[in-house]
N, C-alpha and C positions, 0 to 999 in steps of 0.2 A: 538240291537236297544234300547232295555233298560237300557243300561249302558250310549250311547252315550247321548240318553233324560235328563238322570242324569245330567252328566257333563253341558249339554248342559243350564237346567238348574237351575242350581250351579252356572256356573259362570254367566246368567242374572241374578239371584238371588244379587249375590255381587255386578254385575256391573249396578244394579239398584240405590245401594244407593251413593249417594253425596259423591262428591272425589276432589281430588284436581288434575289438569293435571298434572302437574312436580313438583321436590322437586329441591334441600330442598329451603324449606319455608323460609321466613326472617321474625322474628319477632322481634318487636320493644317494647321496655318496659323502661318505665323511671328508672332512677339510683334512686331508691330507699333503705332502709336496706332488704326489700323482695327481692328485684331482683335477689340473690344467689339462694333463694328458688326458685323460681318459672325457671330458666334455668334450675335447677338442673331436674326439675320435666319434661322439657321438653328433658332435655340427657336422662334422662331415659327409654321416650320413644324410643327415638333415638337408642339406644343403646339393649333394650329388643326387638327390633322388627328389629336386626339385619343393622340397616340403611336405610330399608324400609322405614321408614318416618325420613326426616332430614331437622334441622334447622339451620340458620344462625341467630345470635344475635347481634342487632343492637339498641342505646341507647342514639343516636343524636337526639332528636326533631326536624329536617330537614331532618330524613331518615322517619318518623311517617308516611307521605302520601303516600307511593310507597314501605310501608311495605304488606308482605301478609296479618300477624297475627299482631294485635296490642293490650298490655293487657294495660289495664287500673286499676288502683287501687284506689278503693272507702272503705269509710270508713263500710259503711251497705248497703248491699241493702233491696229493699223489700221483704216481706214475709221472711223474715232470711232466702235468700239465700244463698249460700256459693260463687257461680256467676251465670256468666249468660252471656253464647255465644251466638252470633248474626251472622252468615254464611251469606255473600251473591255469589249469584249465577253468573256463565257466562255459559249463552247458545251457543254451537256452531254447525253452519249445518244447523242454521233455524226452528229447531225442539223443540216444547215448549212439547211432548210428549214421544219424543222415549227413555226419560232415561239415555241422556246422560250430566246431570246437574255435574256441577263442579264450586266448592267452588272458588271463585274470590276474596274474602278480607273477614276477620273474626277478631270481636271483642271480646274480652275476658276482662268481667269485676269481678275484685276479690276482695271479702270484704274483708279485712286485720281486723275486727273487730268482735265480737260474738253478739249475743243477747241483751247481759248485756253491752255494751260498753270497755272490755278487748280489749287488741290487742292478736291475735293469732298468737301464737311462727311460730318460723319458720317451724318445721314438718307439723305441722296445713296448714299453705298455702302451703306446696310442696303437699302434699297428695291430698286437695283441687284442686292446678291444675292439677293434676295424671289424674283428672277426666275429669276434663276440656279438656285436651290436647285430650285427645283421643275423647269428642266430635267433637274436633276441625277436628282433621282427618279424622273425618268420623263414629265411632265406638258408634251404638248403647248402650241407657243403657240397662243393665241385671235385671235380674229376680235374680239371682245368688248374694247369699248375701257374695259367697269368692272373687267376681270378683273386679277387682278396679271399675268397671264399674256398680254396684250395684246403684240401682235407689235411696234406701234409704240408703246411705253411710253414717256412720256415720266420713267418714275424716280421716280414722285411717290409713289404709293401703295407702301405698308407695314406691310401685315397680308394675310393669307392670306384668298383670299374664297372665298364657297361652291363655285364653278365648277372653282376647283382641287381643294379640298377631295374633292368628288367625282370627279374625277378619279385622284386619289391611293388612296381608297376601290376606286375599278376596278378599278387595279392589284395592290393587296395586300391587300384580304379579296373573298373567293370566291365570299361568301355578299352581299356588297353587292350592289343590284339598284338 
């Protein structure tokens, strides 16, 4: 009995937090000189987490509207953010309770600038989105200062590490334990 309680839950535990229903995702980002960066930073995801989370790349301004993910590139934001994702939600079943909220369109905006007014090299924004992406997905930030997902990140790391990994696992296969 106490095992099943476990598992049982474990998985309401993952499948409480905000997901997206099907993949892969399309996102849409203007042709920019970042644009290398920041796809790159989204294979990576793609790719560390087995295909579990997958995206298509799109770069029409006529595909912008009926994109899932759309980044946007600003020169600074406030507070010297690095960005700053915006989730919105689609409920389905009628239920504004039971926890089955799922990500419908998501904004992603990314200073391409520092503090000082510099432009930040391209490692700087793929690592930058490292972090992003995986809010995008769903993936709490960490406490854990090795995780890409480190709340105070200082932008460095860039590759996808197990902590997320597993995390992403939570959220979109059933049978992950």
């Amino acid at each position: 009995i106490l095992v099943s309680l476990f598992l049982f839950t474990g998985s309401a535990f993952a499948y409480g937090y905000p997901r997206w229903f099907s993949m892969p995702l399309t996102v849409y980002m203007p042709k920019t000189e970042n644009t290398v960066a920041v796809q790159s930073a989204f294979k990576a995801w793609q790719t560390g987490t087995k295909s579990t989370v997958r995206f298509i790349f799109r770069t029409s301004k006529n595909l912008a509207n009926i994109s899932n993910i759309n980044v946007i590139f600003v020169d600074r934001l406030s507070d010297n953010k690095a960005y700053i994702v915006r989730n919105r939600f689609a409920q389905f079943g009628g239920c504004r309770t039971c926890g089955n909220r799922y990500f419908n369109n998501s904004d992603v905006m990314i200073a391409t600038k520092d503090a000082d007014g510099n432009e930040l090299p391209p490692d700087k924004i793929k690592a930058v989105t490292m972090q992003a992406v995986g809010q995008i997905v769903g993936v709490p930030l960490s406490e854990d200062e090795n995780s890409i997902m480190f709340k105070d990140s200082d932008f460095t790391k860039s590759s996808v590490t197990q902590d997320a990994v597993k995390s992403v696992w939570r959220l979109y296969k059933p049978s992950y334990r």
